[in-house]
Every structure is written in structure tokens, then in C-alpha cells.
C-alpha positions in Angstrom: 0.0 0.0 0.0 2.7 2.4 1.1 4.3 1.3 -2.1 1.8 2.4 -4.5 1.3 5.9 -2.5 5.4 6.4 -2.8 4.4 5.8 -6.7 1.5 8.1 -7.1 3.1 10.9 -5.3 6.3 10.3 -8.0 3.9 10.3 -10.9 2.7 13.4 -10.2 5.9 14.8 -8.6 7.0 14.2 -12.6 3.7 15.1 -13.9 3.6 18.9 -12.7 7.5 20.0 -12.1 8.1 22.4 -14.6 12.1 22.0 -14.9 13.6 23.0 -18.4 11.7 20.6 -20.4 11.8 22.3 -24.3 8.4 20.2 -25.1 6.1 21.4 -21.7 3.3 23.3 -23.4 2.3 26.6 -21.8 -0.9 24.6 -20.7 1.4 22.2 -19.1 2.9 25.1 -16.8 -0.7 26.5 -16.2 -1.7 22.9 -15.1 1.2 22.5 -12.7 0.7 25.9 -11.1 -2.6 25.0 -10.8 -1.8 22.3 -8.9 0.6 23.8 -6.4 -2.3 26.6 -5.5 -4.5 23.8 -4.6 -1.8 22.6 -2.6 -1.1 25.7 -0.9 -4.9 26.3 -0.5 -5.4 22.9 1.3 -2.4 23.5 3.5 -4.2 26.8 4.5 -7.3 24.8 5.1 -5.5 22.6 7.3 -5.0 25.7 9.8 -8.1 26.4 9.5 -9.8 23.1 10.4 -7.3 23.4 13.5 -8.7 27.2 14.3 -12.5 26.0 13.8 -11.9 22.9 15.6 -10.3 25.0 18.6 -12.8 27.3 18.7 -15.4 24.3 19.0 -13.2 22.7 21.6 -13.4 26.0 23.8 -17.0 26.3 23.1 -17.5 22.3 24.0 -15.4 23.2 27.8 -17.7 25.9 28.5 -20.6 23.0 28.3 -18.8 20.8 30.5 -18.8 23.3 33.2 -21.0 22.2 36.1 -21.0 24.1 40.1 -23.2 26.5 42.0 -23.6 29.4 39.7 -23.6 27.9 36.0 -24.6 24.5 35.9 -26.0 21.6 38.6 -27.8 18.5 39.4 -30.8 19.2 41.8 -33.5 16.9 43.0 -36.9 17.7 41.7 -40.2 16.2 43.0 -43.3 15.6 40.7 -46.0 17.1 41.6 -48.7 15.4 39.0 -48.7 11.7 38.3 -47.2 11.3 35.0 -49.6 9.8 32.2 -49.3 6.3 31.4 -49.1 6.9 27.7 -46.7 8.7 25.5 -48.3 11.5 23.0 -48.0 10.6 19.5 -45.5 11.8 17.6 -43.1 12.1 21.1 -40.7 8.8 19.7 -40.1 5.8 21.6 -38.7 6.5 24.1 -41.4 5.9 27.0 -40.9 9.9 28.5 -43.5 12.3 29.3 -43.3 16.1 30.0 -44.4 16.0 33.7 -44.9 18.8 36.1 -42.3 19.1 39.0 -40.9 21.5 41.4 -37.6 22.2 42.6 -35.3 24.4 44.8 -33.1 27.0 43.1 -29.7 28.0 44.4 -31.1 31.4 45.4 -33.2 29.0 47.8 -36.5 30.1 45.7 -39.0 27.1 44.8 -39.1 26.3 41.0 -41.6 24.6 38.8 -41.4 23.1 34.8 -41.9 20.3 32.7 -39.9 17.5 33.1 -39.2 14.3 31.1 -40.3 11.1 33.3 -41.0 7.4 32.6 -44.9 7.4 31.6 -47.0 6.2 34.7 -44.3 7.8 37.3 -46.0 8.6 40.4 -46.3 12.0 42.0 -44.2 12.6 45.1 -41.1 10.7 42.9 -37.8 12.1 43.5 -35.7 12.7 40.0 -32.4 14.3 39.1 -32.6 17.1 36.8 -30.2 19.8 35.2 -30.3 23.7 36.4 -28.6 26.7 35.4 -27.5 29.9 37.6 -30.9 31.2 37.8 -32.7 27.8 38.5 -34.2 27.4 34.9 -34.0 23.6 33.7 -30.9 23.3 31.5 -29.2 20.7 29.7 -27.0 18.3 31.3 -23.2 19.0 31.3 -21.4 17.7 28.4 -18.7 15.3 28.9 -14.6 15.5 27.8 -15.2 13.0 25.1 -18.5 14.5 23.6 -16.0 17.9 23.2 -13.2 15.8 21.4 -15.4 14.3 19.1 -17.0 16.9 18.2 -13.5 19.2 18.2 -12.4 16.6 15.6 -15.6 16.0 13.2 -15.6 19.7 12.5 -11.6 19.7 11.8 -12.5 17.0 9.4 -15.4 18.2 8.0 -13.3 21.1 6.9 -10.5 19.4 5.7 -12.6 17.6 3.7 -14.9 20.0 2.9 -12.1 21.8 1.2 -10.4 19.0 -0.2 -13.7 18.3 -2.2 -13.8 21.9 -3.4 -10.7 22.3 -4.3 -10.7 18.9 -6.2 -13.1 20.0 -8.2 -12.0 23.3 -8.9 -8.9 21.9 -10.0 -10.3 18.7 -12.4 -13.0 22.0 -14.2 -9.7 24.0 -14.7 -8.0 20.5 -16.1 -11.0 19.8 -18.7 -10.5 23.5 -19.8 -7.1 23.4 -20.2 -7.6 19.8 -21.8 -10.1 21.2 -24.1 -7.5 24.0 -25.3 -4.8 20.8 -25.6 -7.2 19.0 -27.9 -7.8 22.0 -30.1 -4.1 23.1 -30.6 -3.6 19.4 -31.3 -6.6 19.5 -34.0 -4.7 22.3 -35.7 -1.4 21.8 -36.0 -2.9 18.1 -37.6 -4.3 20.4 -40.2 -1.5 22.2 -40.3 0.7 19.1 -40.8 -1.7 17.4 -43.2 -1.8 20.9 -45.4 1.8 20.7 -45.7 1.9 17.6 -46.9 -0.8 17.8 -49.3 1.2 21.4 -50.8 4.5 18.8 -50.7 3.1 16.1 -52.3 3.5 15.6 -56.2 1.0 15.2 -58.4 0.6 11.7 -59.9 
């Protein structure tokens, strides 16, 4: 495998270095710098997947955060038996909004929906998410939810420009190819005219 990588990267090594070859065509030259601004462009991109993808990270360590004052764990109580089936159209998962109450850290009682196992009874004791002011929140993210997500959208963006610029590149190729074919077209004329002028009559 390595093998035929080390070979594709010396075909094209080959393919696009100018050098001081007299038969490289001026659409030849065009090609190869075409190729080296996609490379440089893809470098760039590299940086920044790693500037998106640190920005995402710092975003995803904010949403870990959890402590008296941004995020915590409280124990609400319901106050409402929960209904022992699930709406339509609310998935599978066997939850139902339920009413409940809860303390805030300001020491203030707090009520909301909360999503319960259908048929819980009231007076049940379950764990839910608040923030600073005592509003129901989502749960705190984990480490590894921020790394993955960190590296998806480095990727995405890698490959996101890899794509585009792929493409960029093989349009620029077929209209550079298309000029190769015509030139080729007339200098056959050319050639065959010549001949024709050079040829004696029988």
C-alpha cells in the first residue's frame, strides 16, 4: 500500500515540475501551477480546520462546566402523576413532560416540565439539570462529547475543502484539456496541409 502511495506521489511529482523541459506546453505550466495553489490552499485549510476545531473545543469546555452558579444537578419532585401513555408523535422512548418543582440555588422554589418514565407517580424524586438562575438546563457535556466533536468539524473542513478544491482543480483540467485538444486539431491540419502542398502530383 505504502508502495503504491510512494508511486502516485512520484507520478505526479514528474507530472507537474516544470524544470527546463523544451516540449512542456504553456498549458502544461498553467496545469502545474494550478496544482501547487491547490496545494497551498489545502495546507491553508489545514489551519483552518485546526482554528474552527479549537474554537469548537473551547466552546464544548464551556458545556462541561457544572458548580453553583452555572450548571448543577438538583432533586426535583413531581408534583402530578405522570400519564401512562406517550403523546404521538413524542418517539419511543417511553418519557413524558411531567410537572415538578424544585429548589433554586437562590433558595426560591421552581416549577417546569420534566421528562419522566410514563405512569411515574407524583411525590417521585428525579435528578434534573439547572442553570444559575434555577431554569431547567441541559446536562453538562462530557470531555469526550467535546473531542469528538472538536475533531468531526476539523475534518469536515479538511474535507470539505479538499472536495472543493478537487473539483476546482479537475474544471480548470478539462479547460485546459479542451485547449490541448484544439491546438492538437490544428497543428494536424496544419501538418496534413503541408503535406498535401508537398506532395507531387501523380
Amino acid at each position: 500500500m505504502m508502495r503504491l502511495a510512494r508511486q502516485w506521489v512520484m507520478l505526479r511529482v514528474r507530472r507537474y515540475w516544470l524544470g527546463r523541459n523544451p516540449l512542456r506546453r504553456r498549458s502544461d505550466r498553467l496545469e502545474a501551477a494550478g496544482a501547487a495553489v491547490m496545494l497551498i490552499l489545502l495546507l491553508l485549510s489545514v489551519w483552518s480546520a485546526v482554528v474552527v476545531g479549537r474554537l469548537i473545543y473551547e466552546k464544548g469546555l464551556q458545556a462541561e462546566r457544572a458548580g453553583p452558579g452555572v450548571r448543577q444537578s438538583v432533586t426535583a419532585t413531581l408534583v402530578r402523576d405522570a400519564p401512562y401513555t406517550v403523546p404521538v408523535g413524542d418517539g419511543d422512548n417511553g418519557l413524558v413532560l411531567t410537572p415538578a418543582r424544585w429548589k433554586a440555588p437562590s433558595g426560591v422554589q421552581k416549577t417546569g416540565q420534566v421528562a419522566v418514565p410514563a405512569g411515574t407517580r407524583a411525590g417521585t424524586a428525579v435528578k434534573v439539570w439547572i442553570d444559575g438562575r434555577g431554569e431547567l438546563t441541559r446536562p453538562a457535556r462530557s470531555h469526550a462529547e467535546t473531542l469528538t466533536s472538536a475533531a468531526a468539524t476539523a475534518f469536515l473542513v479538511v474535507a470539505g475543502s479538499a472536495v472543493t478544491l478537487m473539483s476546482a482543480f479537475g474544471i480548470f483540467r478539462w479547460l485546459l484539456d479542451r485547449g490541448r485538444y484544439a491546438a492538437w486539431d490544428a497543428s494536424w491540419a496544419e501538418a496534413c496541409a503541408r503535406w498535401h502542398r508537398r506532395k507531387p502530383d501523380g
